[in-house]
C-alpha positions in Angstrom: 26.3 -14.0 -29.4 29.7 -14.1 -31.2 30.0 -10.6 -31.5 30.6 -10.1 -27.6 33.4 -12.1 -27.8 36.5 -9.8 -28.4 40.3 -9.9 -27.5 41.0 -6.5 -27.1 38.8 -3.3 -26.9 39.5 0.1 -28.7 40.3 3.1 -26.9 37.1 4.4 -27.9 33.5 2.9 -27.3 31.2 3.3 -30.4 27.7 3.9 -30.1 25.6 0.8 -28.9 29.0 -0.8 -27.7 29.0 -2.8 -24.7 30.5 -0.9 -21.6 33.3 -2.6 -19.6 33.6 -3.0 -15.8 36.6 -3.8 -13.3 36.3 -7.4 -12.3 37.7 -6.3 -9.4 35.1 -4.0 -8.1 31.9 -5.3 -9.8 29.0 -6.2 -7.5 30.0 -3.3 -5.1 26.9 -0.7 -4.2 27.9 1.8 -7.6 29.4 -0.6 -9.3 27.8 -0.2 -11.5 24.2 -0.4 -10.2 23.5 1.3 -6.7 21.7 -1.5 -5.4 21.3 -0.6 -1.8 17.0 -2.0 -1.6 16.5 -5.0 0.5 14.7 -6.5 -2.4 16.7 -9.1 -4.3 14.2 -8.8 -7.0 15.0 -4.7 -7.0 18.7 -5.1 -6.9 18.3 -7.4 -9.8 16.8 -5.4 -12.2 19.1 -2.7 -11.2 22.0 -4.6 -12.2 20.7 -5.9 -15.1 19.7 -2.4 -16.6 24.0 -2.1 -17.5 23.8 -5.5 -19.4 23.9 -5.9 -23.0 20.8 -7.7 -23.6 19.8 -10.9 -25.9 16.8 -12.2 -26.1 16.3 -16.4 -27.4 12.6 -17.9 -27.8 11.3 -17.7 -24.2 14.7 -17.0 -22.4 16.9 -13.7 -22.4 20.3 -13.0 -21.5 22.2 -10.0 -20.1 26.4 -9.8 -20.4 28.7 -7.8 -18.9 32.5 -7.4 -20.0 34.8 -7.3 -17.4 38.3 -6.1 -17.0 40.6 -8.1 -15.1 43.9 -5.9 -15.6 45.0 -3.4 -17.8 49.2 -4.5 -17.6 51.4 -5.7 -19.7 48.5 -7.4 -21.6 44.9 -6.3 -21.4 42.4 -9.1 -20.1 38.8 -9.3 -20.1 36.2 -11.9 -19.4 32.3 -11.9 -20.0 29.7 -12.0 -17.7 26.5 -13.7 -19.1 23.3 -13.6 -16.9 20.8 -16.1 -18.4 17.4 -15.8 -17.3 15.5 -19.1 -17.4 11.7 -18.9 -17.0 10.1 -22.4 -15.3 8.3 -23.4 -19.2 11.9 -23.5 -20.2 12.9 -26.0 -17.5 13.7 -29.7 -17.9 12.4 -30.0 -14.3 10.0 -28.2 -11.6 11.6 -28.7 -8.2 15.3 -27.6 -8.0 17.1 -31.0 -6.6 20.0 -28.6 -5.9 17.8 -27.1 -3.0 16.3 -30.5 -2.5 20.1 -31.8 -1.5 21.3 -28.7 0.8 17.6 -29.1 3.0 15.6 -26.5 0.9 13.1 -28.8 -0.3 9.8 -27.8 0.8 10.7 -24.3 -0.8 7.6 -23.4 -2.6 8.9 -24.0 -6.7 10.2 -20.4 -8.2 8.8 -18.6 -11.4 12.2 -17.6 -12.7 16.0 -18.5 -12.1 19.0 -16.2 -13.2 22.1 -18.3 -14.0 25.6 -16.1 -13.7 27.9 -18.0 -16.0 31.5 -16.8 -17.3 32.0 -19.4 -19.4 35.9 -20.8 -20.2 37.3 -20.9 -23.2 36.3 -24.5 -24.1 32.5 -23.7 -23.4 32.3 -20.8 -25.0 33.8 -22.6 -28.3 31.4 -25.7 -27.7 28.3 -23.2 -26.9 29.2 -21.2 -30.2 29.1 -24.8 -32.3 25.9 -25.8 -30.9 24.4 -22.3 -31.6 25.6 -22.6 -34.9 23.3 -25.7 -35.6 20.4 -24.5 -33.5 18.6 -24.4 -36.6 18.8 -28.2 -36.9 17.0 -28.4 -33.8 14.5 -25.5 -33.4 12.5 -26.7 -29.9 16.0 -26.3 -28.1 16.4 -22.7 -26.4 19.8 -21.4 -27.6 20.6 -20.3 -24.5 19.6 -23.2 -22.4 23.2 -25.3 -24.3 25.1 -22.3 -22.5 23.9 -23.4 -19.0 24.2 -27.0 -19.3 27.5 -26.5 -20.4 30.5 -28.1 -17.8 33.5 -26.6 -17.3 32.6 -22.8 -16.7 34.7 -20.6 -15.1 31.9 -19.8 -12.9 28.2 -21.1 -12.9 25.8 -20.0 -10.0 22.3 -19.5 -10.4 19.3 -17.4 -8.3 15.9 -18.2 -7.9 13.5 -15.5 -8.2 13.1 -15.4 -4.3 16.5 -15.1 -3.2 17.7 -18.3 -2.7 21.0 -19.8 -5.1 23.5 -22.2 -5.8 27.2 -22.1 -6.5 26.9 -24.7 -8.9 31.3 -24.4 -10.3 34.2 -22.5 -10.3 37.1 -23.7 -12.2 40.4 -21.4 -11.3 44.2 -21.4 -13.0 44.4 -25.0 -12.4 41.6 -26.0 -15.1 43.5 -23.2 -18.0 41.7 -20.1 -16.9 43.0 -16.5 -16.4 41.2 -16.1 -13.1 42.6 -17.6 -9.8 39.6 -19.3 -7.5 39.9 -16.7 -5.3 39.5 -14.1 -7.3 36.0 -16.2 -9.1 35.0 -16.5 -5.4 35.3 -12.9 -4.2 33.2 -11.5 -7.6 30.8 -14.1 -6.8 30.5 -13.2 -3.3 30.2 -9.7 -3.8 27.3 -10.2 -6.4 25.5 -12.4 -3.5 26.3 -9.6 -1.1 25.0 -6.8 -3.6 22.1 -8.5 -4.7 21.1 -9.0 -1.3 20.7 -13.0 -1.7 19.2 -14.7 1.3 21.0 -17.8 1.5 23.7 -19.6 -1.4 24.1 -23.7 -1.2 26.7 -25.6 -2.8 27.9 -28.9 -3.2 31.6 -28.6 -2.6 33.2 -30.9 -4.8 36.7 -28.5 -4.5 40.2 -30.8 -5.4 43.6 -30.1 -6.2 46.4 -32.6 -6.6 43.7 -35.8 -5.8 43.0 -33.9 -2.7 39.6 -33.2 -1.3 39.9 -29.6 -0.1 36.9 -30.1 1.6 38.9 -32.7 4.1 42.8 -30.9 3.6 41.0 -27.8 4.6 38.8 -29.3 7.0 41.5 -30.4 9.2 43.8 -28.1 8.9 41.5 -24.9 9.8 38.4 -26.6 10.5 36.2 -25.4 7.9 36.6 -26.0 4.2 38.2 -24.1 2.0 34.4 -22.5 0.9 34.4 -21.5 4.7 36.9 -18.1 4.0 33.9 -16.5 2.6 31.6 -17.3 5.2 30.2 -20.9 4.2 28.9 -23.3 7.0 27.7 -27.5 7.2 24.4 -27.7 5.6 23.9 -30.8 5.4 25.3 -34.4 4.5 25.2 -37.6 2.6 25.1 -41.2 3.8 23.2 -39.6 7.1 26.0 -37.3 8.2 24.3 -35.0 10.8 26.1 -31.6 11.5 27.2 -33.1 15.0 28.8 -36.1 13.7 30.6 -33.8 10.8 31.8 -31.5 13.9 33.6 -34.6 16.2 35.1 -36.0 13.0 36.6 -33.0 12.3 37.3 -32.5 16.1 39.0 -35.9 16.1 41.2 -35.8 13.1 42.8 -32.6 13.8 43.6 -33.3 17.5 45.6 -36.6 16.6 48.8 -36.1 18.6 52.1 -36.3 16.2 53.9 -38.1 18.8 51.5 -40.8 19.0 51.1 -41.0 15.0 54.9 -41.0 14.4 54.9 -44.2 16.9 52.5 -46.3 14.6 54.0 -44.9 11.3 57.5 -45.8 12.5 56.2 -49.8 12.3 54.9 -49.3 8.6 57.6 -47.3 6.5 60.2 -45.4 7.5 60.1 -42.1 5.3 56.8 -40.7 6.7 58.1 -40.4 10.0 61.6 -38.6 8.4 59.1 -36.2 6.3 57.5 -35.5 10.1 60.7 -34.3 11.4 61.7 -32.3 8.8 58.7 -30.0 9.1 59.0 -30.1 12.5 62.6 -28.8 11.9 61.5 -25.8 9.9 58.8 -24.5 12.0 59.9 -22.1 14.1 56.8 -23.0 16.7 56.6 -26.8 17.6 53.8 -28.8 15.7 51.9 -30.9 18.2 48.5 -32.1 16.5 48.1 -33.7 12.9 46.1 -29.7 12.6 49.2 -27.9 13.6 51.2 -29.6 10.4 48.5 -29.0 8.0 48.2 -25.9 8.6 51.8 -25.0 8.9 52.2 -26.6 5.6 49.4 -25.1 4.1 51.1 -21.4 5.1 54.5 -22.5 4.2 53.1 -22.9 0.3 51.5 -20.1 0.3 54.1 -18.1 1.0 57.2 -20.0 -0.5 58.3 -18.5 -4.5 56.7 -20.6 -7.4 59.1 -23.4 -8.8 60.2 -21.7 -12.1 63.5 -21.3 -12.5 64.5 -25.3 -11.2 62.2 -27.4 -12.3 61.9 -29.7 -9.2 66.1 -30.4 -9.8 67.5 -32.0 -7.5 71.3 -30.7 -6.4 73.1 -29.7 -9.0 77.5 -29.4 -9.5 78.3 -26.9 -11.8 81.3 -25.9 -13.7 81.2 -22.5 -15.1 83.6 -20.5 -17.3 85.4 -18.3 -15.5 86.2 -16.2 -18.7 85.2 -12.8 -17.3 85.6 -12.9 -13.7 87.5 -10.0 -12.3 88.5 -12.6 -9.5 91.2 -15.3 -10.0 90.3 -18.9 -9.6 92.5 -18.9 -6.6 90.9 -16.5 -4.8 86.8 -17.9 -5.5 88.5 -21.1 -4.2 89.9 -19.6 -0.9 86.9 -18.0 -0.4 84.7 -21.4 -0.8 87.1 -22.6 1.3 85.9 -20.5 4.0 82.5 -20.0 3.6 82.1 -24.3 3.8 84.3 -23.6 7.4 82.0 -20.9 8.6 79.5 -23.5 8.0 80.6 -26.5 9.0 81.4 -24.6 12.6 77.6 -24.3 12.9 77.3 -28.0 13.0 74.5 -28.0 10.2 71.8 -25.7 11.5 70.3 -22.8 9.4 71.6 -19.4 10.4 71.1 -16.6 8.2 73.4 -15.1 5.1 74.4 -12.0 7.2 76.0 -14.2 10.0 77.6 -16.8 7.3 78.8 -13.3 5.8 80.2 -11.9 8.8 82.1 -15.2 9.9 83.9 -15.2 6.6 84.9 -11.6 6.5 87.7 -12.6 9.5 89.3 -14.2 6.2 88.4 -12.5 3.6 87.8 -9.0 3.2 86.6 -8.4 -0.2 82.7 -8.4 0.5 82.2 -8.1 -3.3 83.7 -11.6 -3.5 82.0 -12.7 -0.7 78.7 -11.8 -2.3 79.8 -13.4 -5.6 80.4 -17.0 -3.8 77.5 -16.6 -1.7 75.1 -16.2 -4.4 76.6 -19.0 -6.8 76.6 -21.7 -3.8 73.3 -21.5 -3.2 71.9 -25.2 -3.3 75.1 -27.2 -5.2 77.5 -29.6 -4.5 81.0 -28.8 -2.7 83.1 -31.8 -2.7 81.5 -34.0 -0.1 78.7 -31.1 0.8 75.6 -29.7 0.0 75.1 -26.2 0.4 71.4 -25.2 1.3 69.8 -22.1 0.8 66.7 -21.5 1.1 64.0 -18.5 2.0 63.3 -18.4 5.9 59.1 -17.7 5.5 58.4 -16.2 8.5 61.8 -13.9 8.9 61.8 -13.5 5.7 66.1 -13.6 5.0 68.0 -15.9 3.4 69.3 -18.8 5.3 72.3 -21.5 4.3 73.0 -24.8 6.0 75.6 -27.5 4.9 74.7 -31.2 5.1 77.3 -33.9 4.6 76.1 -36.5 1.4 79.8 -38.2 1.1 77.7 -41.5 1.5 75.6 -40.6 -1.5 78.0 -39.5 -4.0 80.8 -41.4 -6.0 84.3 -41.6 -5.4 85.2 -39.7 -8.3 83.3 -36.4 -7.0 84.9 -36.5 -3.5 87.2 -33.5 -4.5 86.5 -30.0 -3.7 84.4 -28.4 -6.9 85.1 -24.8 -7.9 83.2 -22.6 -8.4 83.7 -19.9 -10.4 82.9 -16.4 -12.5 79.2 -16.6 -13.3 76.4 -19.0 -13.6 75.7 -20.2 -16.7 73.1 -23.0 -16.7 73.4 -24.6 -19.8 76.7 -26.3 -18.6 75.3 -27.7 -15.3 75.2 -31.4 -14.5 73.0 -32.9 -11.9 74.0 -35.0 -8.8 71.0 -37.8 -7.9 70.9 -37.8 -4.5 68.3 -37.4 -1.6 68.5 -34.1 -0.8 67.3 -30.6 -1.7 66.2 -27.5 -0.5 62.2 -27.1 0.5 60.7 -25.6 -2.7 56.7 -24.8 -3.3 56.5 -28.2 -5.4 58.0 -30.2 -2.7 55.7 -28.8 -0.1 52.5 -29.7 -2.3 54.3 -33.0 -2.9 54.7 -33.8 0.8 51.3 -32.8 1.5 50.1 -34.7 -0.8 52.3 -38.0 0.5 50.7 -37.4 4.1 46.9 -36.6 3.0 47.3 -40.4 1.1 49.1 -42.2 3.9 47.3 -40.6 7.0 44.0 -39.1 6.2 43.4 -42.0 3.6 45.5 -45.2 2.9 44.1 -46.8 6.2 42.3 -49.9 4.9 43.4 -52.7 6.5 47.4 -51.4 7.9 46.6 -51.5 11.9 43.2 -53.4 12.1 40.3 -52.7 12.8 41.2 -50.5 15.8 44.5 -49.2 14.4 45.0 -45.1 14.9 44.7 -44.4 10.6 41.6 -46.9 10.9 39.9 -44.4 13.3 41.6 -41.2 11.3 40.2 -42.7 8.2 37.1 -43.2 9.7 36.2 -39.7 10.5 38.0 -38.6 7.0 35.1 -39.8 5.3 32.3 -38.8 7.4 34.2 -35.4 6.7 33.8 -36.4 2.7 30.4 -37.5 3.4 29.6 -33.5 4.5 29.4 -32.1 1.0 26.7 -29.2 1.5 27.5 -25.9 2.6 25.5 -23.0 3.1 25.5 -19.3 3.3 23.3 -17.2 5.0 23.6 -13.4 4.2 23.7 -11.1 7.5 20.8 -8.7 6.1 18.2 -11.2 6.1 18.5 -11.2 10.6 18.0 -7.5 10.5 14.9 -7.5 7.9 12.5 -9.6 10.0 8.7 -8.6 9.7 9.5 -4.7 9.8 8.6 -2.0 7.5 11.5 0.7 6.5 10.8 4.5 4.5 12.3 4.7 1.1 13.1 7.8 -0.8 13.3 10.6 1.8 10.0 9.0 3.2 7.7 9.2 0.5 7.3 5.1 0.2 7.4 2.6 2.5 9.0 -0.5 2.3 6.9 -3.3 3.8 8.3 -6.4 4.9 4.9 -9.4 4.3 4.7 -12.9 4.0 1.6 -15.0 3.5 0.0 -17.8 5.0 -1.4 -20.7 2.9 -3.3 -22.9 4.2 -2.9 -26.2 0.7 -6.0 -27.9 1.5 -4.0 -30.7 -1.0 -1.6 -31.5 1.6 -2.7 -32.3 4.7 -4.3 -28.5 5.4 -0.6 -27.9 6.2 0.5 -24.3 6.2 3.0 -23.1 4.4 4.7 -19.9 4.1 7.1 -18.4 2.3 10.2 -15.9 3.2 9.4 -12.0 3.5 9.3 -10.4 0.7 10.0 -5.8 0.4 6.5 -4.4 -0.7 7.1 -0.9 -2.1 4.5 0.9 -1.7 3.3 4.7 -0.9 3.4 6.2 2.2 -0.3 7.1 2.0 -1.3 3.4 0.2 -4.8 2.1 1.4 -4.1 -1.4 3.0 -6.1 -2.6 -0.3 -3.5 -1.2 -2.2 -0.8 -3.3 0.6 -2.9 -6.1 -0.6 -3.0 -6.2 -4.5 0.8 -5.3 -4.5 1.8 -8.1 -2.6 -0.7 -10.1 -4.7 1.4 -9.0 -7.8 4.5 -9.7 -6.4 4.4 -13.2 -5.0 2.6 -14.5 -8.0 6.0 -12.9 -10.0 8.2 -14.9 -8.0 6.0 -18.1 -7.2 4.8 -20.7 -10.0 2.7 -21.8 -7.2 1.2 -18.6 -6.2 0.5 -17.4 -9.7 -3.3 -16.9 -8.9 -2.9 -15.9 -4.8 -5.7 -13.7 -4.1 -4.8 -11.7 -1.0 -7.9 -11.9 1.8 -6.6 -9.4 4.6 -9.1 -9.4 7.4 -8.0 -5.6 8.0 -10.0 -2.3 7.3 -8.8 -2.4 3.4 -10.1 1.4 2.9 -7.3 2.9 5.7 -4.4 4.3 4.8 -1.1 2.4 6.2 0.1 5.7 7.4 -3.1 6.0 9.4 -2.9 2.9 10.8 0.5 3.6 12.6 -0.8 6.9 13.8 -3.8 5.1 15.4 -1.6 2.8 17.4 -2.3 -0.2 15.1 0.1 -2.5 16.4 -0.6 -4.6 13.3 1.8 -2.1 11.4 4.0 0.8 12.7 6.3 2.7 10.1 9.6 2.4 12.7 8.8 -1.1 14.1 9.3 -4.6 14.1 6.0 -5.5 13.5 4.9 -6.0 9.8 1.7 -7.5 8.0 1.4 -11.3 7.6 -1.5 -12.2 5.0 -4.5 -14.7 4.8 -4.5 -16.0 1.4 -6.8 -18.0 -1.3 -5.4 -20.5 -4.2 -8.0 -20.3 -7.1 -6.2 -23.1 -8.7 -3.7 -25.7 -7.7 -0.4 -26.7 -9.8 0.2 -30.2 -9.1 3.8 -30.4 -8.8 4.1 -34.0 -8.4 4.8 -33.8 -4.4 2.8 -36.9 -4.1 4.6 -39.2 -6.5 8.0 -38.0 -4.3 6.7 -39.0 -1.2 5.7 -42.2 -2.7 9.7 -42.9 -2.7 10.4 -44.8 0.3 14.2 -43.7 1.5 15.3 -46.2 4.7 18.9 -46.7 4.1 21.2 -48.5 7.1 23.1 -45.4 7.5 20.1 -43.3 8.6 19.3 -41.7 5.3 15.8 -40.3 4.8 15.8 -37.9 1.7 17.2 -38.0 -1.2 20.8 -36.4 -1.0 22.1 -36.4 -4.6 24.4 -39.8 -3.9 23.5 -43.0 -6.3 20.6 -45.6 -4.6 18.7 -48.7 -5.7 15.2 -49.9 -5.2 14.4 -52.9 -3.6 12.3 -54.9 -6.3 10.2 -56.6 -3.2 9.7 -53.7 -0.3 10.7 -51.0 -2.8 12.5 -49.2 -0.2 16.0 -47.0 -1.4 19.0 -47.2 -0.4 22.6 -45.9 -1.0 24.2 -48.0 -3.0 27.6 -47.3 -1.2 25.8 -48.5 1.8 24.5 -52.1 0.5 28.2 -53.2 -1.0 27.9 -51.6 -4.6 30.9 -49.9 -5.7 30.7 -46.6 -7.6 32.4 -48.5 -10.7 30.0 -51.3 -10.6 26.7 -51.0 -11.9 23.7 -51.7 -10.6 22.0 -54.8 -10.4 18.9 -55.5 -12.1 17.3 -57.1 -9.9 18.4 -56.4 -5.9 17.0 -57.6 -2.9 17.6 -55.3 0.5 19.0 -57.5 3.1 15.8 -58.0 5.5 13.5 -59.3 2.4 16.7 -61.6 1.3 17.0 -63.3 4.7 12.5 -63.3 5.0 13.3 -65.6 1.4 15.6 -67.9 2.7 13.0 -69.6 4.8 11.0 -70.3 1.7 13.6 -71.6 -0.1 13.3 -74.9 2.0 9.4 -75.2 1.4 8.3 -78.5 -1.2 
């Protein structure tokens, strides 16, 4: 598979050559494949008909190269779809659908993993291919999806259902930006006509869970732009509980926060009021400075051309100025007046411009001064400048730092001519203008000492013992789901295809697992295409081949319709069969028989006994340990285990430990 890998592309594709799509557009209905059915397995092979295809022992793959942008440089990234048939599986059930609450799901046939891999994987994929021969039971193509680290890793099952399983933006050293992995990935879901996509959202950036950052300052995580809702939880975390923790946390009053935080340090509540400051609307709840702080970042410039530096006194060369030195220092001298008149508030560079043109009335120079005092050191003052977000203008202010300075810089400092930073020298001092990395920096100071570092500072009943309390049941909410709009509009209907000449027929089946309790189970509605003039025999053995294509379980269904098999569907909706009608809501549901069971081991799970203190009863992906007496599981977090201990050999759950102490006192 090295040969897909290229840097560049020639302006002409040869014969056999892989064809190349816009990243930005791929997925869309055309693009490439019109895949406008209401089958997922349709739209499927639609897609996969443009794919370069590889085949590997029992698995296959399909790739796709994608352009990302044509200017200055050309990019491109692959696409590989990996399709990974249930012999080539380590395991049966899918614990990703047993963790979001999809665990009676009947087990799948077939699962298609979307993977663009990073440049690390690709390199470590490409080693282990290389010695494939050293292990020839291994599927090639199974190292590529067990790879970590892709730039995105999502996978279908052959019904519909999927999980996000990565995405790994800019942050993590690849060309795409999250939001650009999450909208392909979104429109593949969209065009594929997926039914519903879980993921486990393990999303960080600077130590911070996105999940909670997000969480409070929107109320949804950052998954939730595209549409992603509570699924379910860990440690028992219900979606009620998740909604009032989240409810809680982000209606904190400021007023009442700054009070307690006054007591413990004194820089949090001087961070408060400087964002409070900036905003031009006032900030009330702990959700309104999130938030406003989230949007500040977005929109402030990226910090390249300062390096975090603090204020900075320059001397620069005035060698080719067409102004004297005389003059730049009268006009200082005027500009640090206008601004000092303002009694240090912001005001904008057109007012600071018009108050000095009473004194000077060279604009030009004006301009020149302007632009070279932005955020540096005038004697005993700091000029500010900085980029007003919402008005979008420039806006100056002049604070007073003779406490913070040295004697020897008390005098007024020229500027002059141009600005040349390789003869700057920096001041240390406490202030500086509001940059993108300060913003993230701040953030990230009030996300550790509000949302987090609670243990223990106010007590059991202190205000960031309660806000730290609901922080982690938000934590503890780590499944989201997606359900795709489509699916409401679909229910038990039947729809004409091509002009009318087949009919799509929306079945399910009922089986009745005499293994399990004579329990009924039934899958999601599946599109049977099918003629207009089919007999309902006909309904009968095409639904018959396609559940046993999707379902490992259903691979010998045998379809026992109690209708008149020999009449033609059309026939049957002009007879007033209200069984089936062609424009309807009404579709066919199925009576089937299972010549031979596939143990999938359901037993031996519901032998595991899950009772944990927190409420817990199925398995939700977080570490447990078995009680060696009652063999009952339990989260290790919840019985005193750290995550960086291990666990013990031999543990005892607290109600068989205190039925033993008794005994201990027996001869």
């Amino acid at each position: 598979m090295s040969n897909l890998i290229r840097t560049d592309l020639p302006k002409k594709r040869k014969r056999g050559e892989s064809r190349v799509f816009r990243l930005k557009t791929f997925g869309e209905t055309g693009h490439p494949a019109e895949m406008n059915q209401f089958s997922f397995r349709h739209n499927l092979g639609k897609l996969l008909e443009f794919g370069h295809f590889e085949s590997s022992g029992l698995m296959g793959s399909w790739s796709f190269q994608l352009e990302v942008h044509r200017h200055p440089n050309p990019l491109y990234v692959l696409l590989f779809v990996v399709e990974e048939p249930i012999e080539a599986s380590l395991n049966l059930r899918c614990n990703h659908c047993q963790y979001v609450g999809w665990g009676n799901h009947m087990i799948c046939n077939k699962k298609y993993h979307f993977v663009i891999p990073s440049k690390e994987t690709m390199a470590a994929f490409l080693k282990l291919e290389g010695g494939i021969c050293a292990s020839p039971e291994k599927e090639s193509l199974s190292h590529l999806v067990e790879l970590q680290g892709h730039v995105l890793h999502g996978f279908f099952h052959s019904n519909g259902f999927g999980h996000l399983l990565s995405i790994n933006g800019i942050e993590s050293g690849s060309d795409l930006t999250g939001h650009q992995i999450m909208e392909l990935w979104d429109r593949l879901c969209s065009g594929l006509k997926a039914r519903k996509i879980g993921l486990n959202d393990a999303s960080h950036k600077k130590g911070m869970e996105l999940r909670l950052l997000h969480g409070v300052a929107k109320g949804e995580p950052w998954f939730g732009r595209w549409g992603y809702r509570f699924g379910s939880g860990t440690y028992g975390v219900t979606q009620k509980i998740y909604e009032k923790a989240l409810e809680s946390v982000r209606n904190v009053p400021l007023c009442l926060l700054n009070n307690h935080l006054t007591s413990l340090n004194r820089e949090t509540p001087i961070l408060l009021s400087r964002y409070q400051t900036l905003s031009t609307e006032p900030l009330i709840t702990l959700s309104d400075l999130f938030m406003f702080m989230l949007h500040l970042h977005s929109r402030l410039p990226r910090d390249n051309y300062m390096n975090n530096s603090r204020n900075q006194i320059i001397s620069i060369d005035s060698t080719n100025c067409r102004w004297s030195q005389k003059r730049i220092q009268m006009a200082i001298k005027v500009v640090i007046e206008s601004l000092k008149r303002v009694e240090c508030r912001w005001i904008s560079r057109q007012e600071v411009r018009d108050a000095a043109r009473n004194y000077i009335g060279d604009t030009g120079l004006l301009d020149f001064v302007l632009k070279s005092l932005g955020n540096q050191v005038v004697g005993n003052y700091l000029v500010r400048r900085s980029l007003n977000p919402v008005k979008k203008v420039l806006e100056y202010c002049l604070e007073d730092i003779s406490n913070l300075l040295p004697s020897s810089n008390h005098e007024l400092t020229t500027l002059q001519n141009q600005y040349q930073m390789g003869k700057t020298t920096t001041a240390t001092n406490g202030h500086n203008k509001i940059t993108r990395g300060q913003v993230m920096k701040d953030m990230v100071y009030f996300y550790r000492h509000i949302l987090m570092d609670y243990k223990g500072v106010l007590g059991p009943i202190g205000i960031l013992n309660q806000i730290g309390m609901a922080s982690r049941a938000i934590l503890d909410a780590k499944y989201f789901i997606k359900e795709y709009h489509y699916m409401r509009d679909t229910t038990m209907k039947t729809i004409q295809l091509d002009g009318g000449g087949k009919l799509g027929i929306f079945c399910t089946i009922a089986w009745k697992s005499h293994h399990h309790n004579n329990d009924i189970k039934m899958p999601p509605q599946e599109c049977i295409v099918v003629s207009k003039s089919a007999t309902m025999s006909e309904v009968c053995r095409e639904a018959e081949r396609v559940f046993r294509e999707i379902y490992w379980e259903l691979r010998d269904v045998v379809v026992d319709n109690q209708r008149e098999m020999t009449t033609r569907v059309d026939e049957m909706a002009l007879n007033g069969n209200k069984g089936l009608v062609l424009d309807g809501n009404v579709g066919v549901m199925m009576n089937i028989e299972v010549m031979k069971y596939y143990d999938d081991e359901d037993s031996k799970k519901k032998d595991k006994r899950i009772e944990c203190e927190c409420g817990a009863k199925e398995e939700d992906g977080e570490r447990m340990v078995c009680c060696d007496i009652c063999e009952v599981w339990q989260h290790t977090r919840c019985v005193g285990v750290q995550h960086n201990e291990e666990v013990p050999r031999i543990f005892l759950c607290q109600s068989c430990d205190q039925q033993l102490i008794p005994l201990s006192f027996l001869p």
